[in-house]
N, C-alpha and C positions, 0 to 999 in steps of 0.2 A: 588583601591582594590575593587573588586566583590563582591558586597553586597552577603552573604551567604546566603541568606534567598530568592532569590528572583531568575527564570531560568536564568542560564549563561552558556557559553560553560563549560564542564567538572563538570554539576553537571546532578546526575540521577535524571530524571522526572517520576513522575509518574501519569501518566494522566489519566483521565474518558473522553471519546468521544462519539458526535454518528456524524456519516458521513450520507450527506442527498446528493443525486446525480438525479437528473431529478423529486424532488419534494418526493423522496421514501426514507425513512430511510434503507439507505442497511449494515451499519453496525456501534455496538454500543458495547460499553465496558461491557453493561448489559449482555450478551453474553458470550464473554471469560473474561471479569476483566479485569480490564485498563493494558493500555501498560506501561512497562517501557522503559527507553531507556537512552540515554546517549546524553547530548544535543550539538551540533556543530558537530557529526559525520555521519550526511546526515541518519541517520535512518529511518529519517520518510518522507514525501515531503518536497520540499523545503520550500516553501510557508508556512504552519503550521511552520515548525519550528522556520522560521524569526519570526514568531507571536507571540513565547513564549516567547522572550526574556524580562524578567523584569517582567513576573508575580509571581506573591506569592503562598505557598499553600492558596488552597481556592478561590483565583480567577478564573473568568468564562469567556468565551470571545466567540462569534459568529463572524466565517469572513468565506469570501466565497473563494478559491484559484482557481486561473484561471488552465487550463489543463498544462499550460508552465510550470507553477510551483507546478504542482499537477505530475500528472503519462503521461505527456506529450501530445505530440498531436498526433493526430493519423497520422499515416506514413503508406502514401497511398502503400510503398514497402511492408508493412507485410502482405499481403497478397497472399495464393498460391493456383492453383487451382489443385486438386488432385481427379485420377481418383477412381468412385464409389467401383471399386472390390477392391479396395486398404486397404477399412474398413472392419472388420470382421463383422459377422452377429450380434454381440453382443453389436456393437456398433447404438444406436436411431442415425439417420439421422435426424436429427432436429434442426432447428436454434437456436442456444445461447448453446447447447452441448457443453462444456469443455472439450477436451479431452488433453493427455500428448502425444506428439511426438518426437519422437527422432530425432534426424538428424545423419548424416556418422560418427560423430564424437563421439555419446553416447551421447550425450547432450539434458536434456531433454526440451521441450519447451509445455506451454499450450498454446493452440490455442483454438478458439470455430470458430463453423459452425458460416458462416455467410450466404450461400447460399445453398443451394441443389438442383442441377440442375439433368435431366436426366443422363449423366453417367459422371458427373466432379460433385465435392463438394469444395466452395469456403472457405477455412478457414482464419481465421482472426487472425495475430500472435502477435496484439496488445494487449497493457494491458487492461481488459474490462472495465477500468477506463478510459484509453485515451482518448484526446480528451472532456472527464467532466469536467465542473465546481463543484467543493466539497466547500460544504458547511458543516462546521466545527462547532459542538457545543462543547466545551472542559473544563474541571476546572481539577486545577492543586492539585492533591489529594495526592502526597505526593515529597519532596524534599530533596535530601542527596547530599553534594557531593561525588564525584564518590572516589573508592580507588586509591591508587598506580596503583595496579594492572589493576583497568578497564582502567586506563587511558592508561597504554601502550597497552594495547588489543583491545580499542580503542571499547567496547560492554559492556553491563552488566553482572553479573556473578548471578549466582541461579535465583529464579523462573524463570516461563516458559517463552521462547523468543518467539511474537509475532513476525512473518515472513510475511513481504505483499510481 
């Protein structure tokens, strides 16, 4: 029997985090208010999630998750190189720009400039985490198990769902 009290698959977490990636705090629960989530349903990376298993509220735990088990490695294919008139004027030409692309299909995709050449712009269709080592500060600030209902929906239901 699954200790109640303690992260197991099918109970909702509710975590505080701050994510540190090349030495920078890039994001932290002080921000939006910690995530919740539902634990064994791949919501969050893999790596963190393997980590929570068995802790309590109130416990804290620093671990660092490699890219494989973070937002992956970077996959030298995502990248496409597209010609300059292609961008409206409205758009900065500048390296690390985010912008939303679509593709033939309506599908939206974020990419960011990775190069700016003379008349081609090299963007980069990977996640801007790939390829990172995440260093994970985390304490488990509150713990329910999940309803009926999250379980076959396989999400959590009310407050706001944190989308990475």
């Amino acid at each position: 029997m699954a200790q109640e009290n303690t992260v197991q698959d099918g109970m909702v977490v509710t975590l505080d985090y701050s994510l540190t990636v090349d030495g920078e705090v890039i994001d932290h629960s002080g921000d939006s208010g910690p995530i919740e989530f539902l634990q064994g349903e791949g919501q969050i990376v893999p790596g963190l999630e393997r980590a929570l298993y068995g802790m309590a509220v109130g416990d804290s735990k620093q671990l660092t998750v490699t890219a494989a088990e973070g937002y992956g490695e970077l996959d030298e294919e995502s990248y496409a190189e597209i010609p300059r008139e292609e961008f409206t004027s409205e758009i900065p030409l500048e390296i690390g720009v985010e912008l939303q692309l679509r593709d033939q299909d309506g599908d939206v995709f974020n990419a960011y400039i990775e190069e700016v050449g003379d008349d081609m712009v090299l963007m980069n269709f990977n996640h801007p985490l790939a390829g990172k080592e995440l260093l994970f500060s985390v304490t488990v600030s509150g713990l329910r198990p999940a309803t009926k209902e999250e379980l076959e929906h396989g999400h959590v239901h009310g407050g706001h769902h944190h989308h990475e």
